[in-house]
Phi, psi and omega in degrees: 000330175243026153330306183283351179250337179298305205254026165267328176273310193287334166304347192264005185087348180299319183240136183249354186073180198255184180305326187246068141066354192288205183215314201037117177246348161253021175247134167352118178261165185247176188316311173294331192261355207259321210263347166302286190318305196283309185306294181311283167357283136271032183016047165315148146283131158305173180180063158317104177097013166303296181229154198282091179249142201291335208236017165236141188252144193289343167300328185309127174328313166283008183290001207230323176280307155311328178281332192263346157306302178308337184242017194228350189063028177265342173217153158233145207277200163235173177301354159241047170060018157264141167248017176049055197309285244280006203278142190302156188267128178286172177292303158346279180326272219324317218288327177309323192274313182295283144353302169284351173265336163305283176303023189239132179291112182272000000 
């Protein structure tokens, strides 16, 4: 049922899917795949290395998306300086992060 919006987004570049070609679509997306997803989107510039959180390593595939979120104010770690990539993203989250990014001045 949702094919046609699946393979409409991934020709526009938002979604790349996982390394062995799936998609899932029914599975949870997380913080990390959520600060992919928004960079891509809003075609944010990176800004790498803005803010520091214990737990994204400067190696993590997403350290570069979480830092330009992070730095755009669209996202945020937590008070003990974690940002928690693998955790799932709430409707909550989504909807604070996606609402600051429609509305953020570039």
């Amino acid at each position: 049922w949702a094919s046609g919006p699946i393979h409409a987004t991934a020709k526009m570049g938002y979604f790349t899917g996982f390394e062995d070609g799936t998609f899932r679509p029914n599975e949870p997306i997380t913080r990390e795949q959520t600060a992919a997803l928004l960079k891509r989107v809003f075609q944010l510039e990176n800004h790498a290395g803005k803010k520091a959180f214990t737990d994204v390593p400067a190696n993590a595939w997403s350290y570069s998306d979480i830092q330009t979120l992070a730095a755009y104010g669209i996202a945020a770690g937590f008070q003990d300086g974690s940002f928690r990539p693998k955790n799932k993203v709430t409707r909550a989250q989504f909807a604070v992060f996606l609402y600051r990014a429609i509305h953020l001045e570039k």
